[in-house]
C-alpha positions in Angstrom: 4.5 -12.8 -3.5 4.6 -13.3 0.6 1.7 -11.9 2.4 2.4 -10.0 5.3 -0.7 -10.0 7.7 -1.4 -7.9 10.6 -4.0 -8.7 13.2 -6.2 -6.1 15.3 -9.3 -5.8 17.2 -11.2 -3.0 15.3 -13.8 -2.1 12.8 -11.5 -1.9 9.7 -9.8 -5.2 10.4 -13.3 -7.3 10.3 -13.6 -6.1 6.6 -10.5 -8.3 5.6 -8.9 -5.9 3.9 -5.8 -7.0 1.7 -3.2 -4.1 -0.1 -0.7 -3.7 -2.0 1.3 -0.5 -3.1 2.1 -1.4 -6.9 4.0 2.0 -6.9 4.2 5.1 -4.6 1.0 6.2 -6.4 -0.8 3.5 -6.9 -2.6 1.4 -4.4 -4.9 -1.8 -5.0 -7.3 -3.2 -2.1 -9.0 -6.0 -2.1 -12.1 -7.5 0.3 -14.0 -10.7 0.2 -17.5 -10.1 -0.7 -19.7 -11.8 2.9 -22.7 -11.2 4.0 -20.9 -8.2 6.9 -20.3 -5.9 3.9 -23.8 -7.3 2.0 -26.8 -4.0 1.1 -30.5 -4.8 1.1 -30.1 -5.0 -2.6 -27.6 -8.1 -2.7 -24.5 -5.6 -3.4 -22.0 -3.6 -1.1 -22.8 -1.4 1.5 -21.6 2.1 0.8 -20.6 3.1 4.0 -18.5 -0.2 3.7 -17.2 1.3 0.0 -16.7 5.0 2.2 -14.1 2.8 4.5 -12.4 1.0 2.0 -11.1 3.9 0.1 -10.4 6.3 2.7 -7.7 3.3 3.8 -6.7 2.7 -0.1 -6.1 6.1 -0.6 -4.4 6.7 2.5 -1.2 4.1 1.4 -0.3 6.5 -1.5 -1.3 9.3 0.3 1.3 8.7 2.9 4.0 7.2 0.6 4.0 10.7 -0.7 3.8 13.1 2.0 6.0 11.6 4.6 6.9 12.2 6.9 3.3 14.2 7.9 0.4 12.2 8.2 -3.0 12.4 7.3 -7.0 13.1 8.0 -9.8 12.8 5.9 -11.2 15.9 4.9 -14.2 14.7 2.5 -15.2 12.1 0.2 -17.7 11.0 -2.9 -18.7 7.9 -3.9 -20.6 7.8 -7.1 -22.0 4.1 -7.5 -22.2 2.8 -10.9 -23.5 -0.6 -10.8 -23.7 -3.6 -8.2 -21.2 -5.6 -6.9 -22.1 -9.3 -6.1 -19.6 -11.5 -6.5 -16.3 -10.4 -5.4 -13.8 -10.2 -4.6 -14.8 -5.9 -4.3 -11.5 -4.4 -5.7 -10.2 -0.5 -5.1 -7.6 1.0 -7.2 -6.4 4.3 -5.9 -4.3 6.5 -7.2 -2.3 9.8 -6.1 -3.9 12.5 -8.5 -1.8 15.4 -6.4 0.2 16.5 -3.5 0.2 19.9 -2.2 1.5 21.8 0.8 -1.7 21.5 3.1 -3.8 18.7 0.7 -3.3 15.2 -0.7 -5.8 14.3 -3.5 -6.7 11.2 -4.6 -9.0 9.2 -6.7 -10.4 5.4 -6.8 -12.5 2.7 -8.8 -14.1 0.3 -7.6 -15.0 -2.5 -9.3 -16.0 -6.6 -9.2 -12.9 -9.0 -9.9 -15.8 -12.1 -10.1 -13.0 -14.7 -8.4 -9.7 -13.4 -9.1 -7.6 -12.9 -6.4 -3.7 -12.2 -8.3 -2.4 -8.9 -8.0 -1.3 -8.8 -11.5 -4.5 -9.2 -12.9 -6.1 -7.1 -10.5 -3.9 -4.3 -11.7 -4.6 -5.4 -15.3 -8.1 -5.6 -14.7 -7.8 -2.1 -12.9 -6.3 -0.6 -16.2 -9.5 -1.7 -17.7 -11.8 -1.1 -15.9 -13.7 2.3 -17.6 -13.5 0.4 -20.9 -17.1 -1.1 -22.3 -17.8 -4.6 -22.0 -14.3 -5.0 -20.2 -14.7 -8.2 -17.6 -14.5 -6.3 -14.0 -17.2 -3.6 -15.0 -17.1 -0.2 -12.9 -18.7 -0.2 -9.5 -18.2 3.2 -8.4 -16.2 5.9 -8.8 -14.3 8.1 -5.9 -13.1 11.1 -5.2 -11.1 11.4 -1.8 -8.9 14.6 -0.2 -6.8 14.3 3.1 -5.6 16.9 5.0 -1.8 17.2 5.8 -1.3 17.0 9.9 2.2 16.5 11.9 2.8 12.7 12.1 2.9 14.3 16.4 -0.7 15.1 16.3 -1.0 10.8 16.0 -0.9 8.0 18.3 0.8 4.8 17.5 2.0 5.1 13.9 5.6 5.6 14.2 6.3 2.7 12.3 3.6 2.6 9.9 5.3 3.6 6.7 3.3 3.0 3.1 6.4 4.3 1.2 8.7 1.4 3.0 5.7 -1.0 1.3 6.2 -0.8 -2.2 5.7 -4.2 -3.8 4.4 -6.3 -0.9 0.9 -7.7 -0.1 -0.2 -7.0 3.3 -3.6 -8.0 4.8 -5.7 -6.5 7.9 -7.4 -9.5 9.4 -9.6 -9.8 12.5 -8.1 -11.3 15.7 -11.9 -12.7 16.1 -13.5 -13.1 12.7 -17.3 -11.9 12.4 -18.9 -14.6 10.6 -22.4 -14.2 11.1 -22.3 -11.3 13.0 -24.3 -8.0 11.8 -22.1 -5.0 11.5 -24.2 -2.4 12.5 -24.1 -4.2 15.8 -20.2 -4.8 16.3 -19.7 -1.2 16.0 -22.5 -0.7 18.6 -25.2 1.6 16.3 -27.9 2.6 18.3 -31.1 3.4 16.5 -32.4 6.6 18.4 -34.8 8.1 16.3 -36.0 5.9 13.0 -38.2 8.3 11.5 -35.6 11.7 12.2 -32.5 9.3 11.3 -30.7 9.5 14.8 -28.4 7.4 15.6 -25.8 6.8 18.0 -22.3 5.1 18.5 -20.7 5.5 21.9 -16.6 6.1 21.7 -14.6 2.8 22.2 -11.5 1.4 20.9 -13.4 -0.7 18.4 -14.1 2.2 16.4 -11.5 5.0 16.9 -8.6 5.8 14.5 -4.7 7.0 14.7 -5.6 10.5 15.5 -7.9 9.7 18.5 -11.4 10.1 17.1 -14.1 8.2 15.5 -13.7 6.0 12.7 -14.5 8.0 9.1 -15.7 4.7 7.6 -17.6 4.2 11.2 -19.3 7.6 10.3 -20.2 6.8 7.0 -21.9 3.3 7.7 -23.9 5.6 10.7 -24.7 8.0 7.8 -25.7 5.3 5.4 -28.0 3.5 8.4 -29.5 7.0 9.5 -30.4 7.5 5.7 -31.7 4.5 5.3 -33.8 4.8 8.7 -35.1 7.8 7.0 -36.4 6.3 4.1 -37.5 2.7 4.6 -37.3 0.7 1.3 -34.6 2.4 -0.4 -31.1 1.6 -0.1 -28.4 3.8 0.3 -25.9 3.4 -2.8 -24.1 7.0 -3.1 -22.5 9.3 -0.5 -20.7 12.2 0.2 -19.2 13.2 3.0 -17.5 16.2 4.3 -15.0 15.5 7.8 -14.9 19.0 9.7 -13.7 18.1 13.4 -12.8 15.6 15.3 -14.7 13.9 18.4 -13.9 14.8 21.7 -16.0 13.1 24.2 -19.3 11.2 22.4 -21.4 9.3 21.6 -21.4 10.5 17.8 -24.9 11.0 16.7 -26.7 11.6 13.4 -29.6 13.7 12.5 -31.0 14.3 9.1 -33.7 15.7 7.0 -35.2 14.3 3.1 -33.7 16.7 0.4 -35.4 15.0 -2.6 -38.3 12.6 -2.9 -38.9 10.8 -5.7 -41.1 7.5 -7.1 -37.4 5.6 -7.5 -35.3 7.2 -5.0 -34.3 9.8 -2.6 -31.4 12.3 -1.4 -31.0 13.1 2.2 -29.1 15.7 4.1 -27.0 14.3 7.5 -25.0 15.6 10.2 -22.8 13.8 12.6 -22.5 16.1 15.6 -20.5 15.0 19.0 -23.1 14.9 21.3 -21.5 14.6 24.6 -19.4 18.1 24.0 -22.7 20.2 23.1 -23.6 18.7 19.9 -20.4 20.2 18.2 -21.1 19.5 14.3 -18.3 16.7 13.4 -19.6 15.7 9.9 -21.6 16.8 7.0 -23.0 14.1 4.2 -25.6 13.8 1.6 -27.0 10.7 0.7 -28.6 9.7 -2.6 -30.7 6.7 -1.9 -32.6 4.2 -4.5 -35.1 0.9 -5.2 
């Protein structure tokens, strides 16, 4: 099957990200597994996880709701085990459309090498099954909100339901080998020991509707976590969207929920600091050894 591959400058594009919509419902994603995307503990970075589904999601999301578009209004990712081979596969699927809503769920899970959609699918199919050979990563939950396709900037041609059955990859123009993440989306570490941290608005890391990246917020959520509780590694998140950024930077702040001998759970907020600290985005973070 032809690949179709579309080039752009921005944080989503330096994960590599390749699609395909097997059906108006269905959606699988793939990434190669590199030390960008790599956790402390050798597997996947959640916030990286956050990103990939909210775009997974998204294809089926729109296929289906055309011709409005959509915002991310929250999202859960449960972890289940490591990744560390790759490539990191999502399947998402449309579980229901309503009038203001879109819900929609995801696995994630390890191909180990294989690359061919069909297997992908086949592997998908088999994923929750014990002892299958792409064991379950994580599972997801994720719900858009329904907005007029006007309240977007350009996306007039960006069509998921016109995509049904082709392969099309989101590639860097200027690919980050080497590079740390944290640092191409320009994360400023504030406050360690209160988890603030900040990321200044720039083309790099806004989205369609004009404001910051929701996978951007959750890799600052997962850092400012992580700040908070040196040692443990952040490897479940959820994440409720409540407004969007109006002038920046975005900045975290958080406080320890849970303490425990293997692992923690911290409260977050993302509040838009340059328009009086308006709250943007609520998260908890479950974090482990």
């Amino acid at each position: 099957m032809a690949e179709i591959e579309h080039k752009h400058n921005n944080f989503v594009a330096d994960l590599d990200l390749t699609s395909a919509l097997v059906n108006p419902q269905r959606c699988i994603m793939w990434a190669p597994f590199s030390d960008l995307i790599k956790a402390a503990n050798g597997s996947v970075r959640v916030g990286v996880l956050a990103t990939m589904i909210d775009v997974a999601c998204s294809d089926p999301a729109l296929a289906n709701c055309s011709p409005d578009w959509t915002a991310t209004q929250d999202l859960a990712v449960q972890a289940a085990q490591p990744l560390r081979e790759g490539p990191v596969v999502i399947d998402a699927r449309l579980v229901r459309i309503g009038k203001k809503t879109v819900v929609t769920s995801a696995r994630i899970f390890d191909a180990r090498g294989e690359t061919e959609l069909d297997r992908l699918c086949a592997l998908g199919d088999a994923v929750a099954d014990p002892g299958d050979p792409a064991p379950l990563g994580a599972d997801c939950v994720l719900t858009f909100a329904r907005i007029p396709r006007a309240a977007t900037r350009g996306v007039a041609d960006y069509n998921p339901g016109e995509w049904v059955g082709q392969v099309r990859r989101r590639s860097p123009l200027h690919p980050a080998t080497g590079e740390d993440l944290n640092r191409k989306i320009g994360i400023q570490v504030v406050a360690p020991a209160a988890g603030i941290v900040e990321v200044a608005s720039a083309p790099y890391v806004i989205n369609a509707i004009g404001t910051i990246n929701g996978g951007v917020q959750a890799i600052m959520l997962e850092t400012a976590a992580e700040l908070l509780r040196p040692g443990m590694v952040a490897t479940d998140i959820q994440i409720k969207y409540l407004s969007q950024m109006k002038a920046g930077p975005a900045r975290t702040r958080g406080r320890v929920l849970r303490d425990a001998p293997d692992h923690s759970v911290v409260a977050l907020e993302l509040v838009d600091a340059g328009n009086d600290n308006k709250l943007l985005t609520l998260a908890t973070v479950l974090l482990q050894k």
